[in-house]
C-alpha positions in Angstrom: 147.7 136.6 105.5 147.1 135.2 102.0 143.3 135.6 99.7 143.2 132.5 97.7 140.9 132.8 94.8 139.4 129.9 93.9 136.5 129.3 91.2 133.8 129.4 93.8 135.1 131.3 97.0 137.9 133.6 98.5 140.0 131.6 101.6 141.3 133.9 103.6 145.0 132.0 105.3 145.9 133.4 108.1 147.3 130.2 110.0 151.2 130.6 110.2 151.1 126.6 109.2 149.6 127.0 105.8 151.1 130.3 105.4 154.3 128.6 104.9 152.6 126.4 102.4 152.2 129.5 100.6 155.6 130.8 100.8 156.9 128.1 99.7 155.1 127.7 96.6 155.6 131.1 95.7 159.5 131.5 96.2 159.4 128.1 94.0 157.0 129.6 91.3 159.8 133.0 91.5 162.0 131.2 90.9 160.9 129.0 87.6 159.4 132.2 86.3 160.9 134.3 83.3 161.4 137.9 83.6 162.3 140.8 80.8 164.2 139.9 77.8 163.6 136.2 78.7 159.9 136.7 79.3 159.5 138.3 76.0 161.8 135.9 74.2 159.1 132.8 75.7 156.2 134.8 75.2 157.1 135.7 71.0 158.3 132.0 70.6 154.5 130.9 71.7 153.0 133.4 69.7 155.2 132.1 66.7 154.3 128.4 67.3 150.4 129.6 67.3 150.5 131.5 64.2 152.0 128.8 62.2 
């Protein structure tokens, strides 16, 4: 089952068809994402760019 928030409702997947939509996305979006050191590293670099 996946709750999908949207700006006007919460879906509520539970078809094993659009699960795997979800799965999918998700192990992509893992994948891409930044984590420790590297998280902080992106995360100071924006912060940086904002300030100046």
């Amino acid at each position: 089952m996946a709750l999908v928030e949207t700006i006007s409702a919460e879906l509520t997947v539970t078809t094993p068809s659009e699960l795997s939509y979800y799965e999918k996305a998700w192990a992509g979006l893992h994948q891409q994402a930044a984590y420790g050191d590297q998280a902080r590293a992106l995360i100071a670099a924006a912060l940086a760019r904002r300030r100046s």
